[in-house]
C-alpha positions as CSV (number, residue, x, y, z in Angstrom):
1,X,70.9,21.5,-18.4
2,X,73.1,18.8,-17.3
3,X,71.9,14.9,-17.9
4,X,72.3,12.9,-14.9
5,X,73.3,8.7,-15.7
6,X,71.1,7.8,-12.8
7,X,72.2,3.9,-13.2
8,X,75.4,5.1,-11.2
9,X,77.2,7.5,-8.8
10,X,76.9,11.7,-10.1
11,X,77.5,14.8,-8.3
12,X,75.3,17.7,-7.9
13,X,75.8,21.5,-6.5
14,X,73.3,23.0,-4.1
15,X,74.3,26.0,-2.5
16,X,73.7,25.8,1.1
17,X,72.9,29.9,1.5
18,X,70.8,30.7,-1.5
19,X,69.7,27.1,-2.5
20,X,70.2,27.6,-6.4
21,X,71.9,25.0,-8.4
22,X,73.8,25.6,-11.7
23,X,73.3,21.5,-12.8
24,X,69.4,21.4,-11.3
25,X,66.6,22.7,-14.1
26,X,64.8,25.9,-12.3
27,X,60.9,25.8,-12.4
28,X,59.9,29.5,-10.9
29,X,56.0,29.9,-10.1
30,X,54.9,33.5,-10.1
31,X,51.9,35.0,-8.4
32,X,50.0,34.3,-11.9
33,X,50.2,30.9,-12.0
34,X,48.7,30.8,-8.6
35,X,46.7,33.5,-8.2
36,X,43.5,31.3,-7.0
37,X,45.3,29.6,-4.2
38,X,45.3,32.8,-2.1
39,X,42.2,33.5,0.1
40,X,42.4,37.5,-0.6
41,X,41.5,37.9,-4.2
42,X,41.2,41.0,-4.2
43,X,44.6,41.8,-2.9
44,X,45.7,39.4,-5.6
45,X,44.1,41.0,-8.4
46,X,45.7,44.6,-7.4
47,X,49.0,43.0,-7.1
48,X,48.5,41.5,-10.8
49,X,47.8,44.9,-11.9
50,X,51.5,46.4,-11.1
51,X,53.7,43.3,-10.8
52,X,53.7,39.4,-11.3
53,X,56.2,38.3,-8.1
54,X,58.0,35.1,-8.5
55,X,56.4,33.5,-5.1
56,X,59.0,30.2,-4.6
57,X,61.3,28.5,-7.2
58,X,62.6,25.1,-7.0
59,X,65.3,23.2,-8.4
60,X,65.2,19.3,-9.2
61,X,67.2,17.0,-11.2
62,X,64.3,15.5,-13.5
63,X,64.9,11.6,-11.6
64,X,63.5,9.1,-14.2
65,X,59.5,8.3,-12.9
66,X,60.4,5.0,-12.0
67,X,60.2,2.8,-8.7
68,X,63.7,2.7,-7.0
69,X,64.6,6.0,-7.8
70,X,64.8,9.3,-5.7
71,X,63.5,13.0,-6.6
72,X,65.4,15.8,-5.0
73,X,66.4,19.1,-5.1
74,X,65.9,22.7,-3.1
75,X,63.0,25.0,-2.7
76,X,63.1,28.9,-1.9
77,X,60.2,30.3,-1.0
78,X,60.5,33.9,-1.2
79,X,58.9,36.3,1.7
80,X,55.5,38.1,1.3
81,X,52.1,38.6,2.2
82,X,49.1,38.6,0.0
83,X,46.7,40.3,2.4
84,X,47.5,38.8,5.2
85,X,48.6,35.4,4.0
86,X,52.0,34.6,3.5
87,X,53.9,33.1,0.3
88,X,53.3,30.0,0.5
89,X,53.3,26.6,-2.5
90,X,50.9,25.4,-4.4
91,X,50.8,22.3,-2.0
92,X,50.3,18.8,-3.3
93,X,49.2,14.9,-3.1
94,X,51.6,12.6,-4.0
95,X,49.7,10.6,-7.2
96,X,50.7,7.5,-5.7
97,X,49.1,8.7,-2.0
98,X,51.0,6.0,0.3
99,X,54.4,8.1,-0.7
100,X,56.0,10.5,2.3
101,X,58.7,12.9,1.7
102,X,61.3,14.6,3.7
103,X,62.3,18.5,3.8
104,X,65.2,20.0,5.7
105,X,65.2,23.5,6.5
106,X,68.5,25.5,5.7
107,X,67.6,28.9,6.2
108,X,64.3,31.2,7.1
109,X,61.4,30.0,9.1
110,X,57.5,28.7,8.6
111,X,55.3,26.2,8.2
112,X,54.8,23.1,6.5
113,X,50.5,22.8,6.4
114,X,49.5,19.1,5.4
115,X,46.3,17.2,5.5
116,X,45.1,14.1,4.3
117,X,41.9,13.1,2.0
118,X,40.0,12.6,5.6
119,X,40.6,16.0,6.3
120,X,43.4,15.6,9.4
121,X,45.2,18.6,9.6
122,X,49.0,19.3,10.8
123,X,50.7,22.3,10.9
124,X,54.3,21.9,11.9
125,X,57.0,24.7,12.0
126,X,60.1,25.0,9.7
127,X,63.2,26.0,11.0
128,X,67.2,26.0,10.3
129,X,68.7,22.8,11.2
130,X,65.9,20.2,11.1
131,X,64.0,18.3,9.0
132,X,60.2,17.3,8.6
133,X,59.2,13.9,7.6
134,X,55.6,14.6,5.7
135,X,53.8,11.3,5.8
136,X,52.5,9.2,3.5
137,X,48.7,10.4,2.2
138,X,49.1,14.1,3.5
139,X,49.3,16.8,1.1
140,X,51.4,19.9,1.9
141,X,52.4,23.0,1.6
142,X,55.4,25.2,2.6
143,X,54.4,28.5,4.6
144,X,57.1,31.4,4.5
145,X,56.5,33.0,7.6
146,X,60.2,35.4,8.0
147,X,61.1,38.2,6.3
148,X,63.9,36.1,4.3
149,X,63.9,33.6,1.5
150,X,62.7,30.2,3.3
151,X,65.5,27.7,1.7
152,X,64.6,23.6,2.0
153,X,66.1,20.5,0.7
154,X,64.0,17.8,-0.3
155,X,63.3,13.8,-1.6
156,X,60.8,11.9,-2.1
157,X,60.3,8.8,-4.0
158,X,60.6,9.7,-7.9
159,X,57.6,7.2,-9.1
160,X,54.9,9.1,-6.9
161,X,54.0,11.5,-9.0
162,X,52.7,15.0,-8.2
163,X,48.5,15.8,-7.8
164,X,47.7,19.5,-7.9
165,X,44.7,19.3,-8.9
166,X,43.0,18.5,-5.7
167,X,44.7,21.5,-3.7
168,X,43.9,23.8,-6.4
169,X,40.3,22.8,-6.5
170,X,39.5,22.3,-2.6
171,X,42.3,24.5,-1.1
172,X,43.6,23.3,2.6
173,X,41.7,23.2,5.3
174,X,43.7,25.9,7.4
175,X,45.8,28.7,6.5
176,X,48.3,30.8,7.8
177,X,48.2,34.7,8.5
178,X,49.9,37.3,10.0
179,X,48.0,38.5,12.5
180,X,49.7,41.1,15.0
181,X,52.9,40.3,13.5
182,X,52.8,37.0,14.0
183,X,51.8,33.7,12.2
184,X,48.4,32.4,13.1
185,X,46.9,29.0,12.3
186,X,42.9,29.5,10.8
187,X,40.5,28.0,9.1
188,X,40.3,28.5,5.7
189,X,36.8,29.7,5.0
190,X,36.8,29.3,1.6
191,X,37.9,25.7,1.9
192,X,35.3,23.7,-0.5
């Protein structure tokens, strides 16, 4: 892995059709790792028997944790269904809540699913060609609702810190399945 001086200018590579990086450091998460974010436990547990799928994988740059700074890099989120949820990410609070972040959709198509502590919900579709401004004190998640590898770029401030914990405790308030072929928005009834 490369070491970026991040007290000047540097070049990076992301390719724009796959989303890898040979400079970034690759962090994969596999079906394992989040095998309790996914409603249908069963289907996740006979999954787990045969296979352990790499869900999404992202690629960052490591951006000191410091004020001033940015984080960013790409995510793929890979196509599936567990049951009849798709692939989604592990979702997350910013640790520092009063930080947004931006993600801009190169290829595929879904969701990004955010709430905040109050329990507001948004669900707001990705696609090609634009980008999503996730507000400050939402958490969220990235839903891959296509057949394809969902590819994003994204930054966010690099001193806010990343809170899992509170997704993988409570889950999100609303999920998205395929019902009839097609995405649809539901409560999550297992939200706690």
């Amino acid at each position: 892995m490369n070491s970026f001086n991040w007290d000047t200018s540097f070049l990076v590579d992301f390719n724009l059709h796959t989303g890898f990086s040979e400079t970034a450091q690759v962090t994969k998460r596999q079906l394992s790792q989040m095998k309790d974010m996914f409603s249908d436990k069963p289907a996740v547990h006979s999954i787990l028997e045969k296979d352990d799928p790499v869900i999404y994988e992202f690629y960052e740059l490591g951006a000191p944790e410091e004020a001033g700074h940015l984080s960013f890099g790409t995510t793929i989120l890979h196509p599936g269904i567990i049951g009849e949820e798709y692939y989604m990410t592990k979702g997350h609070f910013h640790t520092i809540l009063d930080t947004a972040e931006v993600y801009y959709t190169l290829k595929g198509e879904g969701y990004m699913v955010m709430e905040n502590p109050e329990g507001d919900t948004l669900e707001m579709p990705l696609r090609p060609g634009e980008a999503i401004y996730v507000p400050k004190r939402y958490a969220h998640r990235s839903v891959n609702t296509g057949r394809k590898p969902l590819i994003m770029f994204f930054t966010f401030g690099a001193d806010s810190g990343h809170d899992y914990g509170t997704i993988e405790t409570k889950g999100y308030h609303k999920l998205i399945l395929e019902k009839d072929g097609r995405p649809a928005i539901v409560d999550n009834p297992h939200w706690r």
